[in-house]
N, C-alpha and C positions, 0 to 999 in steps of 0.2 A: 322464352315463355315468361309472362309475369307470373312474379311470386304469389303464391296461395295461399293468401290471409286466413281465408275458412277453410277448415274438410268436411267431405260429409264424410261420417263413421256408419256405416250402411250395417243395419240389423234386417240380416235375414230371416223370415219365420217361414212355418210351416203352414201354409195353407193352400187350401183348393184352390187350382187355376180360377174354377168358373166363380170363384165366391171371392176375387179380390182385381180381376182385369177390370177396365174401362165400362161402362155403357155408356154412356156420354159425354161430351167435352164442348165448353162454351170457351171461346178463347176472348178475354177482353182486348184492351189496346196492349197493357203490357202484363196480364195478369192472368190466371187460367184457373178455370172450376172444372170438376168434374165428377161424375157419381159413377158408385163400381159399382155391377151385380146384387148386390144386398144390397143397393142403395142407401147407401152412406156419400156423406161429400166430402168431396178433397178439394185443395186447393193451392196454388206454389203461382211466383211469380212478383210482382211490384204490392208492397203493402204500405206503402208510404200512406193514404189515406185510409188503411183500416178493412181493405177490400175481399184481403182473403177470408175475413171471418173469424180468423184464430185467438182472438182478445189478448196480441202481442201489439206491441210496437215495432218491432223489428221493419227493418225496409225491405230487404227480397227474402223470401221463402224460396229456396233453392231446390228442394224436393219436396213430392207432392206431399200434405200434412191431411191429416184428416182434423175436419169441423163439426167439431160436437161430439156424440155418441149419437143420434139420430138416424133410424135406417127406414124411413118413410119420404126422401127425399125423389118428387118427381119429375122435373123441369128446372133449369137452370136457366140463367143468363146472365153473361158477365162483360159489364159497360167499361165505359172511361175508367173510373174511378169508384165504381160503387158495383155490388154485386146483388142480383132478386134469384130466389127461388119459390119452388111452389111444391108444398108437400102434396103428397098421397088423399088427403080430406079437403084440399083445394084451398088451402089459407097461403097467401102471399107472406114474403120474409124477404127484407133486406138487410144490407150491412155496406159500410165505407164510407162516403161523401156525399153530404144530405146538403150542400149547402145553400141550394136552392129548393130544400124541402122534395127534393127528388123519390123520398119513400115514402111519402104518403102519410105521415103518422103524425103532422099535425105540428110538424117542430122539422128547424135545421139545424138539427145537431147529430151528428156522426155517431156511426159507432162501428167499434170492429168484433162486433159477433153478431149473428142475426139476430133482430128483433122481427116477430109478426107485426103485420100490417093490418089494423082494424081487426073486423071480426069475421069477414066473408069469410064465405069455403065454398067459391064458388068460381075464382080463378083460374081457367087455364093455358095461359101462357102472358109473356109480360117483354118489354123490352125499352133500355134506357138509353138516351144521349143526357144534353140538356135537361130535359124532361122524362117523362114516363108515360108510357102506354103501355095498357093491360087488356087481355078481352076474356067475359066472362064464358062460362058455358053454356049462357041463351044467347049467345054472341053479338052482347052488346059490346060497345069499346069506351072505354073510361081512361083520362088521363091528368097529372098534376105534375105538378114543378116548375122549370121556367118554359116562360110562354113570353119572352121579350117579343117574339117575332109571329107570334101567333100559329105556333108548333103544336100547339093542343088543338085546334082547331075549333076554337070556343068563340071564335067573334070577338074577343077582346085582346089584349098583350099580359095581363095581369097574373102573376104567380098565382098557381094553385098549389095549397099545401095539402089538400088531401083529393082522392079519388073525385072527378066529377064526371057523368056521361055524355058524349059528344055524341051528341045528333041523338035521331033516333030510328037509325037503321040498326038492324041486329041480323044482319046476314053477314060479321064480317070474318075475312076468310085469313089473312096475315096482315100483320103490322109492324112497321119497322124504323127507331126512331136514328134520323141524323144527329148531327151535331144540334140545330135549331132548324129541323123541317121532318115534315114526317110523311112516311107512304103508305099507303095501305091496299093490298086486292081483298074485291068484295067475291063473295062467291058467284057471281056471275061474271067472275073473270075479267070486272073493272078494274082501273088502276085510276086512285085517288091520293092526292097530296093536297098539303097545308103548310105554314111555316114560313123560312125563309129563303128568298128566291133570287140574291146577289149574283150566284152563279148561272141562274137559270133551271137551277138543282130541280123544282119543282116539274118542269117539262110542259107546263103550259101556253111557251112562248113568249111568255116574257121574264119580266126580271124584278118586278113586283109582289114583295108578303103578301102572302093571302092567310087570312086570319079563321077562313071554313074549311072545312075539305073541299076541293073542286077537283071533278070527273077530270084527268089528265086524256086527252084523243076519245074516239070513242072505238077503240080496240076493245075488246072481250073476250081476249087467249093471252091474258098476264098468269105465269104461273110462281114465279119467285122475284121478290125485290130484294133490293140492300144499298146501302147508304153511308158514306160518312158526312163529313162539315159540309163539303163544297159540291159531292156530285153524287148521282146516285145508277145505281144500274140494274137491269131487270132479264128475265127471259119471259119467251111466249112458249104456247103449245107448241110449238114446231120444233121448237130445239135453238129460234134466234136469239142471239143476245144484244144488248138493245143499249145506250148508256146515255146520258147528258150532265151537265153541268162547267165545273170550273175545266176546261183545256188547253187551261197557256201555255204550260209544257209540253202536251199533245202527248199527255198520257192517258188518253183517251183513244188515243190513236185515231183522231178523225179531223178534220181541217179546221174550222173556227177554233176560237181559243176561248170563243164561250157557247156553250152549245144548249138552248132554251126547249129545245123537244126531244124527246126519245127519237134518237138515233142509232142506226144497227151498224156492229162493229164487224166487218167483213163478213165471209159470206157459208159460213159454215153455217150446220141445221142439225147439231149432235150436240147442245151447252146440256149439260143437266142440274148445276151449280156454282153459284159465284159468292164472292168474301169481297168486302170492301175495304178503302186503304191502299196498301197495296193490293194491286185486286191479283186476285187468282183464279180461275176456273176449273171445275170438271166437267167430261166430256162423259157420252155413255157409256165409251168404249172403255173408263176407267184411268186415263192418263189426265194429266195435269198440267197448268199451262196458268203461264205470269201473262198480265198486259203491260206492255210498256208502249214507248211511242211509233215503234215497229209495228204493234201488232200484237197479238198470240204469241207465246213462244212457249215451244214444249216443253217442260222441265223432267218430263220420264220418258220413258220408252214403252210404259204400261205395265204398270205397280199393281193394276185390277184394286184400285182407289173405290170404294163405295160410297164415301160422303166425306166432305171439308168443312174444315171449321177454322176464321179466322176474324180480326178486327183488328188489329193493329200489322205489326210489320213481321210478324211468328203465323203460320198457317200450320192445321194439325191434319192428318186425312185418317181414315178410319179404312180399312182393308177387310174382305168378308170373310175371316177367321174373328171378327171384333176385336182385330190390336188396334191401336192407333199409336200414328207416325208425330213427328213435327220436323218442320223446316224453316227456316230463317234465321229470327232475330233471337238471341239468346243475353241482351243484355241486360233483362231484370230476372234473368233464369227460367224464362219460358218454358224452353225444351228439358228445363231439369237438368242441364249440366255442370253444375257450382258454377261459381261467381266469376272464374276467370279464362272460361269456355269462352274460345270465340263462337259466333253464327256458324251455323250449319248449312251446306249446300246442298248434303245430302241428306234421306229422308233417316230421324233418330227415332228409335220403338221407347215409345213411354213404359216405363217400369211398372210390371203388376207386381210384382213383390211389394212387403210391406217396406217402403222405404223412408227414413225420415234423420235427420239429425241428431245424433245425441249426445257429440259432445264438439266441442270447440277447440280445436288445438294449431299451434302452429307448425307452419310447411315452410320456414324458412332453413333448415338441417340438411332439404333436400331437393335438388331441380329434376325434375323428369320433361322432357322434350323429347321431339317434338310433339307437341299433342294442338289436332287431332296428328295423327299419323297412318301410313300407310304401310309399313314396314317396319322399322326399328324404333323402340321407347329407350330413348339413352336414361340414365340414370347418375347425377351427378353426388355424391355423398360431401356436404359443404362442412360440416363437420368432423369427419372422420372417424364417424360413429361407429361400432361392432354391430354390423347384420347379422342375423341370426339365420331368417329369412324374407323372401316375397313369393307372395303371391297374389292370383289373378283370378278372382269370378268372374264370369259372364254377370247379364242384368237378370236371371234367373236363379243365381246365388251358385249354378253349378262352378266346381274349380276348376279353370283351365289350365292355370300354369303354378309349379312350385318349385324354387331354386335354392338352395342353399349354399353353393359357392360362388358363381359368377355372377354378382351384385351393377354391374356398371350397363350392362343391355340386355333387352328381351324383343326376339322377332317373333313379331305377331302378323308376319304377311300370310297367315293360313288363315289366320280368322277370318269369320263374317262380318263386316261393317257393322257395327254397334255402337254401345255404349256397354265399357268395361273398368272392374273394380280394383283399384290397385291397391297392394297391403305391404306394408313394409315394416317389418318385425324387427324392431333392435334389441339389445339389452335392457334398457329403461323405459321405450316405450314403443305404442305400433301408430305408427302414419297411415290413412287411408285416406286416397284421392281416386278422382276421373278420369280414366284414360276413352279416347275415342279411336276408332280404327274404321279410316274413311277410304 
């Protein structure tokens, strides 16, 4: 195992389940927001441009931090490199990477806490690539930022630095921005795009920017889209899922390796959600399921999954108890497992505990492997330090384990697959790290 530069020293408090779990999670490309119960927002993951909000420079926030003191926090979304939200009185806020003037406020210049956006309070919901779409609550849709390819669907390529309204339809029902193209369902269950169309991403049939929104078929049972750079994918009423764009790989799992129209991926009629990127789906029965150039492939046996949340290569799923899981990629600390967690293949429970960093210390005195592990946590003493003792929380703060003389291993093949707290009390000082049991 590589050595642990950082630990996190976990402060357990004392609070009510239902006033510190999850209610929502937006998962960026490598960055993750989220509001608890009292809506307040958290955030952990990639801060390299300032994303998570916390007015740090730091680069990974390895556990979930809270943003602000604010608990009128409504809607989230978390892009590439930049993060929107939208309070409770309906005023838009972002934070991170403005540099194509992507927040709307009239300047591209970054920041890493939120700033509100103009003076609406009539926003409710928003979503970023490239650019920005937002729609309001007489469901108009409004967007600014880059428009190289004509992703705002204004008729022109020309950067918007602040809010302007495209079109003047106001029935609109979701919107979802790519890399440089954008989708949108109207509430008559159209399915409309704009932007750029290299891969065919748009599904018009060809492979031509279009600079307006233009009607994609004339279907009218679109019920969810999502998008990244190159391709985009969709479900209808029925439960089909539906996909086009870049397929050289044939991770699309369909034959061209460029695919210009909404094309349906085998023959199933149960999708009930998909994530772009790597794509993931849920099905209604609650199980979960990766595409690759196979096809579908199961990744559970039926976890009773009730929503997914994902955008880059980390996928989070929400279970109807309201815990949420994650799985994947953990190398800007997504899943919340310090810095030197490998990915996870099985599903990790995000910590409702109040969890956060508080001091910085180093972990070269001691090796613990294999982590994750399935059985035994060896423990190597490189120093030859006087233990005192260890012990082990669950991610609930309760104590599972506590030893005072046999310092060199601990079986945890009883435990439940988690995520667990390791303590290691010497004379001079106490080490606290990750241990995983998968």
């Amino acid at each position: 195992m590589k050595k642990l530069l950082i630990i996190l020293v976990i402060i357990f408090q004392s609070f009510h389940a239902n006033s510190q779990c999850f209610l929502s999670i937006s998962a960026g490309r490598t960055h993750v927001l989220g509001t608890k119960t009292d809506h307040s927002l958290w955030a952990w993951g990639d801060n390299l441009s300032g994303q998570a909000g916390l007015s740090t420079n730091e680069v990974k926030i390895c556990a979930p931090r809270r943003v602000g003191s604010d608990n009128d926090w409504e809607y989230i979304f978390a892009g590439s490199s930049r993060s929107f939200a939208i309070k409770s009185n309906g005023s838009l806020w972002a934070w991170g990477d403005n540099r194509s003037g992507q927040f709307g406020n009239n300047t591209r210049t970054d920041s890493n806490a939120p700033i509100q956006i103009g003076i609406d309070t009539d926003w409710i919901s928003v979503s970023t690539g490239g650019s920005t779409i937002a729609i309001k609550s007489n469901e108009t849709v409004w967007g600014w930022g880059s428009n190289s390819h004509g992703e705002l669907g204004l008729g022109h390529t020309s950067m918007e630095l602040t809010p302007v309204q495209i079109g003047s339809m106001d029935s609109w029902e979701k919107i979802l921005c790519g890399g440089s193209h954008t989708l949108a369902i109207n509430k008559d269950g159209t399915l409309w795009a704009c932007g750029a169309n290299q891969y065919g991403q748009l599904g018009d049939g060809s492979f031509t920017d279009k600079y307006y929104f233009i009607q994609i078929g004339s279907d009218n049972d679109w019920v969810e889209i999502n998008a990244n750079s190159e391709q985009s994918i969709a479900i209808k009423k029925d439960g089909t899922i539906w996909a086009w764009g870049n397929n050289i790989d044939h991770q699309l799992s369909l034959v061209p390796s460029l695919v210009n129209v909404p094309t349906r991926i085998g023959s199933d009629n149960d999708w009930k959600e998909i994530t772009p990127s790597i794509i993931y789906a849920l099905k209604t029965n609650g199980t979960l399921w990766s595409l690759n150039s196979s096809g579908f492939q199961k990744l559970d046996d039926g976890n009773g999954w009730v929503s997914i949340f994902a955008s880059g290569s980390a996928c989070f799923m929400e279970k109807p108890d309201a815990t949420f899981w994650g799985i994947g990629s953990n190398r800007y600390c997504e899943l919340t497992l310090g810095t030197n967690i490998d990915d996870s293949e099985t599903p990790i429970l995000l910590p409702c505990s109040a969890v956060g960093i508080a001091e910085v210390v180093s972990f070269s005195d001691f090796q613990v492997y294999p982590n994750p592990t399935s059985k035994i946590v060896y423990i190597t003493n490189r120093s030859n330090q006087t233990i005192k003792e260890i012990r082990i929380h669950d991610i609930n703060g309760k104590l599972r384990f506590k030893e005072k003389t046999n310092f060199s291993e601990i079986n945890i093949i009883n435990y439940p697959d988690g995520i667990y707290f390791l303590k290691i009390i010497s004379e001079n000082k106490t080490y606290n790290t990750i241990i995983i049991k998968k």
